[in-house]
C-alpha positions as CSV (number, residue, x, y, z in Angstrom):
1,X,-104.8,86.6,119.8
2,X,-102.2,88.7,118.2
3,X,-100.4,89.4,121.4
4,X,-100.3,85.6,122.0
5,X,-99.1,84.8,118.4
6,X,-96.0,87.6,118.9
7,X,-94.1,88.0,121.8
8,X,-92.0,91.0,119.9
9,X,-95.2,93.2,120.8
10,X,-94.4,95.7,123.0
11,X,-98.0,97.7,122.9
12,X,-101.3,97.1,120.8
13,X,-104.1,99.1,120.5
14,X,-107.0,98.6,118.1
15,X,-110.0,101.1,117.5
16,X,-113.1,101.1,115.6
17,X,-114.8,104.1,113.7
18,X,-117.8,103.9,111.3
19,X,-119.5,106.2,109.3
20,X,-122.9,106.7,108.1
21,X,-123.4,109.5,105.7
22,X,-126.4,110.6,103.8
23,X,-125.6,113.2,101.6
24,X,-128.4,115.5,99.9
25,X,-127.3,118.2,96.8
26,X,-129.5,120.7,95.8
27,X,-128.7,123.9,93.0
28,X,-130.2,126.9,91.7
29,X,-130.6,125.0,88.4
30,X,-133.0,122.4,89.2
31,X,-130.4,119.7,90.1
32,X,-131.9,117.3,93.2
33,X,-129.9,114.3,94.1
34,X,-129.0,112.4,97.2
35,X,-126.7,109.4,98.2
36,X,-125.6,107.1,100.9
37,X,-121.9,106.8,102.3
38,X,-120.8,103.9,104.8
39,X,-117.5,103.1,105.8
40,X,-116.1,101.2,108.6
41,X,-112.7,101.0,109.9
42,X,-110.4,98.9,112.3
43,X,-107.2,101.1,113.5
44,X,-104.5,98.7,114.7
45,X,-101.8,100.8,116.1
46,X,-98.6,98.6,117.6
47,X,-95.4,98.9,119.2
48,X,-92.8,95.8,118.2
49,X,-89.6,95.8,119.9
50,X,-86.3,92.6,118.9
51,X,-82.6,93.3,119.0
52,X,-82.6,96.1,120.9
53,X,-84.2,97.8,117.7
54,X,-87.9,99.2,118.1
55,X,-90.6,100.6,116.1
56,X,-94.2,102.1,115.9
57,X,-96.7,101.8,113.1
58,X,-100.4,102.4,112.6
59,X,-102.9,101.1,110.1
60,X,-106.3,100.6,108.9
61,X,-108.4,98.1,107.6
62,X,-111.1,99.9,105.8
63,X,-114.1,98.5,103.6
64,X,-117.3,100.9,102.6
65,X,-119.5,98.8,104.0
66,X,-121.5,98.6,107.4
67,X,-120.9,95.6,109.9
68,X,-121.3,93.3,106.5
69,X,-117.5,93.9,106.5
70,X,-116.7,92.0,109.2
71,X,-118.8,89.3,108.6
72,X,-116.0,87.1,107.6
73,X,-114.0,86.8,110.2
74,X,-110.6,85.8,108.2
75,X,-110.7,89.0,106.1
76,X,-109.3,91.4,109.4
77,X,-107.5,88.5,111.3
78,X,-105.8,87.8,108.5
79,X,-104.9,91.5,108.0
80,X,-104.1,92.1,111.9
81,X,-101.6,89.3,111.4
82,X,-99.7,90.1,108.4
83,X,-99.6,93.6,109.9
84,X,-97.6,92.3,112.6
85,X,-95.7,89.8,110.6
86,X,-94.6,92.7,108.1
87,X,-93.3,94.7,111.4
88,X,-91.4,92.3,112.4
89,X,-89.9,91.6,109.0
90,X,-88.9,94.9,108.7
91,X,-87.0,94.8,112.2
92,X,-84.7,92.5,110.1
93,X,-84.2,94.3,107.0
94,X,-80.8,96.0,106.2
95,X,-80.3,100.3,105.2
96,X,-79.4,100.7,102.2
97,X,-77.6,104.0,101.1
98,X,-79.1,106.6,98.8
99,X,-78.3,105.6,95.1
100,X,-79.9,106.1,91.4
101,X,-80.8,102.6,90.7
102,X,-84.0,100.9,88.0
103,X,-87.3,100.7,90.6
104,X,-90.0,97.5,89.9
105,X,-93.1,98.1,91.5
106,X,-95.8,95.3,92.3
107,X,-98.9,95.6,90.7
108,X,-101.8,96.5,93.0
109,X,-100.4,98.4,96.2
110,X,-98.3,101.3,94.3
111,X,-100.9,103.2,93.0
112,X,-99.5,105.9,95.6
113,X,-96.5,106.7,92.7
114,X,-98.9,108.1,90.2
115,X,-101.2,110.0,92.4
116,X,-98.4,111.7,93.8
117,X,-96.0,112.2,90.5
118,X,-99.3,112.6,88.0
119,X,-102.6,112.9,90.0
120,X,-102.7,116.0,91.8
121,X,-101.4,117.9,88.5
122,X,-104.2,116.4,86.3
123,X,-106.6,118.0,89.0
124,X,-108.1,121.3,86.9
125,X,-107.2,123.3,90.3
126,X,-103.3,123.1,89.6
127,X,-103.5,123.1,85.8
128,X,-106.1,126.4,85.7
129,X,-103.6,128.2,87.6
130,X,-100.5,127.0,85.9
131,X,-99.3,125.0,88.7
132,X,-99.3,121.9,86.7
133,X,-97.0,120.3,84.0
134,X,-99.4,119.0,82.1
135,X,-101.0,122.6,81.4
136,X,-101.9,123.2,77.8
137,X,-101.0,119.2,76.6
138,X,-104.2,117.6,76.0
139,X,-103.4,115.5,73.4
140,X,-100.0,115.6,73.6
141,X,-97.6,113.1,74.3
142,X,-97.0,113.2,78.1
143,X,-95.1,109.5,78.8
144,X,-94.4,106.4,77.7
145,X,-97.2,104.4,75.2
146,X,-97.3,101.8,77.8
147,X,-99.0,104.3,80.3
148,X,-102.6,104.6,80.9
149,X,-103.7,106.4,83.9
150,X,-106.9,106.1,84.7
151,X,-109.9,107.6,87.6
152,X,-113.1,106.0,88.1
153,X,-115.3,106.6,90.9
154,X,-117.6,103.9,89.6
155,X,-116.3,100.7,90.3
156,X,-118.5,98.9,93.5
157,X,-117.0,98.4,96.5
158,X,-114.2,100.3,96.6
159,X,-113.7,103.0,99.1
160,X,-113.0,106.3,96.1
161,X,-116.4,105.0,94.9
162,X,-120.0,107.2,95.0
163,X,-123.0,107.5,93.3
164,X,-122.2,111.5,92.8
165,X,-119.5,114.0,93.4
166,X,-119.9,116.6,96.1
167,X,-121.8,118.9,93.5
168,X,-124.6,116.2,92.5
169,X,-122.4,115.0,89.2
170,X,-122.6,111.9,88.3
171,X,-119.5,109.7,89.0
172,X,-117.7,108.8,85.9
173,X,-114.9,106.8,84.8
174,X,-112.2,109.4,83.6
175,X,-108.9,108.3,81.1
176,X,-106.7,110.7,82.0
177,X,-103.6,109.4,79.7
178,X,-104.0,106.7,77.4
179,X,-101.3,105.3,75.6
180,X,-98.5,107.7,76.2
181,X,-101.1,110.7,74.9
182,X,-102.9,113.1,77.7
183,X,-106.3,112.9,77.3
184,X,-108.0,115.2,80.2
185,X,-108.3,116.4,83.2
186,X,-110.4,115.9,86.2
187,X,-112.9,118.7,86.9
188,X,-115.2,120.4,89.1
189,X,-117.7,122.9,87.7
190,X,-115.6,126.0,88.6
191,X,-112.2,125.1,87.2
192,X,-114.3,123.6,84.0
193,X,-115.3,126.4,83.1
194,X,-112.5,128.1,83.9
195,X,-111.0,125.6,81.2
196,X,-113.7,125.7,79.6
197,X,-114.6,121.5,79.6
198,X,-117.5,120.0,82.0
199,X,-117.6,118.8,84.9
200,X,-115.5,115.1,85.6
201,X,-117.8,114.2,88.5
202,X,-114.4,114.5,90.6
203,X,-116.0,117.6,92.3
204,X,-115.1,117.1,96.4
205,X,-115.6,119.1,99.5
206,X,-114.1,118.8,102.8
207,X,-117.4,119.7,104.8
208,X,-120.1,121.9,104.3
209,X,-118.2,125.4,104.7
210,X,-115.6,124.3,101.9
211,X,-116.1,124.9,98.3
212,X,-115.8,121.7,96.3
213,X,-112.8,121.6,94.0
214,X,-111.5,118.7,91.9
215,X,-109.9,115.2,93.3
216,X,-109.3,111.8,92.7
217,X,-111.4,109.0,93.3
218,X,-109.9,105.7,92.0
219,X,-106.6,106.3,90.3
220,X,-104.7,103.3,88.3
221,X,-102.6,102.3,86.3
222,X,-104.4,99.6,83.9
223,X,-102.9,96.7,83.3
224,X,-100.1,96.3,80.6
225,X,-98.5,93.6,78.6
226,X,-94.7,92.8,80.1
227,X,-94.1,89.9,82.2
228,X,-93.2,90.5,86.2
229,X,-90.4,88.1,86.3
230,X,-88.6,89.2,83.0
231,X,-88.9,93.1,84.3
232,X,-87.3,91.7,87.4
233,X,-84.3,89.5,85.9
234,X,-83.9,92.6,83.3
235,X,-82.0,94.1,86.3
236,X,-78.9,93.7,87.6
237,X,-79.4,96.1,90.9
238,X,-82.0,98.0,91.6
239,X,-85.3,98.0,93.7
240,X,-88.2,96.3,94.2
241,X,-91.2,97.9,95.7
242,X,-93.9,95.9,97.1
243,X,-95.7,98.3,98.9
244,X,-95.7,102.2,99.4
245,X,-96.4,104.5,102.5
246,X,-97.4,107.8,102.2
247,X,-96.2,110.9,100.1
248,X,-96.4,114.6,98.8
249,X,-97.5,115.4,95.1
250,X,-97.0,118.2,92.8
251,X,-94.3,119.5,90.4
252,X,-91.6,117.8,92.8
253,X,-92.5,114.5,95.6
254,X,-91.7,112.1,97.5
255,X,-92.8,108.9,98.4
256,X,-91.7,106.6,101.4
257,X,-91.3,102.9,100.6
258,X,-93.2,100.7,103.1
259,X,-91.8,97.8,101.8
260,X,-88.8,97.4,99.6
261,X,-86.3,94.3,98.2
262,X,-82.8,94.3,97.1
263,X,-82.7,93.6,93.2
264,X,-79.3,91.6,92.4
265,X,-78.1,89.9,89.1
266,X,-82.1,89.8,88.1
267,X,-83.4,88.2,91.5
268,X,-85.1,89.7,94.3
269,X,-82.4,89.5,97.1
270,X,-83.2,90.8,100.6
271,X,-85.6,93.3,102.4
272,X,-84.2,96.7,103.0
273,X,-85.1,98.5,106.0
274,X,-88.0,101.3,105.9
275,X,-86.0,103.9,108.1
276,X,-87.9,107.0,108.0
277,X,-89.1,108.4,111.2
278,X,-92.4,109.5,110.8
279,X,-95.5,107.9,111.5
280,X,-96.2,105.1,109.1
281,X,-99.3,103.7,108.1
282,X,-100.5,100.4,106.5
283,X,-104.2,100.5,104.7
284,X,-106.2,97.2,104.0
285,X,-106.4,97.9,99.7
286,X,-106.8,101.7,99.8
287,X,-104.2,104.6,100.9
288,X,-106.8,107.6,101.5
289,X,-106.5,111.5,101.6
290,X,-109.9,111.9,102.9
291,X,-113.6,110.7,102.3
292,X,-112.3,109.6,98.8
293,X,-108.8,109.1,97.3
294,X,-107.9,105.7,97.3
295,X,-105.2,104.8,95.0
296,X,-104.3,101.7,93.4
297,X,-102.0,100.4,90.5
298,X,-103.1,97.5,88.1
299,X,-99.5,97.3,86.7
């Protein structure tokens, strides 16, 4: 269908992975828990070739469900197609040079921004070693009063969601800054008491010969007050971000913008090309790290 639809398509593969794991946690004190994780994925990886100008991209359409996910049939179409369309979109856009300018992101697909500037120092691994800026500043004032940074592994259907954490904790919603103020970090049980708080439920192993240490499950923004269009017209040139690719965290990042605008006299002028050379993926809702890690901005 896709390859009918766009005739820019040079090569188009798609592949499908599931997962069905049942996870059992048992500790010398007592503790006995289990839970369920399911996840299935569509990979759409695709060539797109106009103008003489090419390019590859990759990415997924993930739910944490079984084959309920694609039971409406709309939901990945429609995601196959914009894939394409945004590809060949971006074929069109124009470079633009490196500059200090005022950045607007969209609400919902930037949540990448504060995992990578605030996320992985909030994790009790980086701020028990002193790797973190946020060491020593619990209930200081960290940013702006208009941020609140929030984790929760709670919230249904989402694909940073569980029952428990790798260690049999509970899964919690976590406020990590509210308000400006710093209010925690997320924990496992070695770096809590090593900190000496409990356990988050944000305990997380990469397989059975790791040892768990803390990571992110959900991580937002929550919603604010200011209006999107008068953010927008407050700037005379800058950059609009719609959507972000992937990134590095820590006391210095990066971030690649997957999808970027041209900001002039307070309008949103035209798309500017996304010219970094690595691989680039696109996720359906959720940029992951591993099992868990989605990331998502409200604001």
């Amino acid at each position: 269908m896709l390859r009918e639809a766009q005739e820019i398509i040079r090569q188009l593969n798609i592949d499908y992975f599931d997962t069905d794991q049942r996870v059992e946690i048992f500790n010398s004190e007592g503790l006995r828990t289990e839970d369920r994780r399911i996840t299935s994925r569509l990979r759409l990886q695709a060539t797109v070739e106009a103008d003489g100008r090419s390019k590859y991209e990759w990415g997924d359409f993930t739910r944490p469900q079984g084959f309920e996910a694609f039971r409406s049939e709309n939901d990945y179409t429609s995601f196959a197609e914009e894939f394409i369309k945004d590809m060949a979109e971006d074929l069109r856009a124009v470079p633009v040079k490196s500059c200090i300018v005022p950045v607007v992101f969209e609400a919902g697909p930037c949540g990448t921004f504060w995992h990578e500037t605030c996320g992985h120092q909030l994790e009790a691994s980086a701020v028990s070693r002193n790797a973190s800026d946020f060491a020593g500043k619990v209930e200081q004032i960290v940013a702006s009063e208009k941020v609140t940074l929030i984790d929760d592994g709670t919230i249904p259907g989402l694909y940073g969601s569980a029952a428990i954490d790798d260690e049999g904790f509970p899964t919690r919603k976590n406020i990590l800054i509210e308000n400006g103020v710093l209010k925690g970090y997320l924990c496992d049980r070695l770096c809590g008491r090593r900190l000496g708080i409990p356990s988050t439920g944000s305990g997380r192993r990469q397989g059975y010969t790791y040892a768990p240490v803390p990571r992110m499950s959900n991580t937002y923004l929550a919603a604010g007050s200011d209006n999107d269009e008068e953010m927008i017209s407050s700037v005379d040139e800058g950059l609009f971000v719609k959507r972000l690719g992937g990134g590095t965290g820590g006391r210095e990042f990066s971030i690649a913008v997957s999808e970027g605008y041209w900001i002039k006299n307070g309008k949103i002028s035209h798309r500017l090309r996304s010219d970094f050379r690595s691989q680039r993926k696109r996720n359906s809702g959720m940029d992951q790290e591993s099992r868990h890690g989605w990331k998502y901005s409200e604001n």
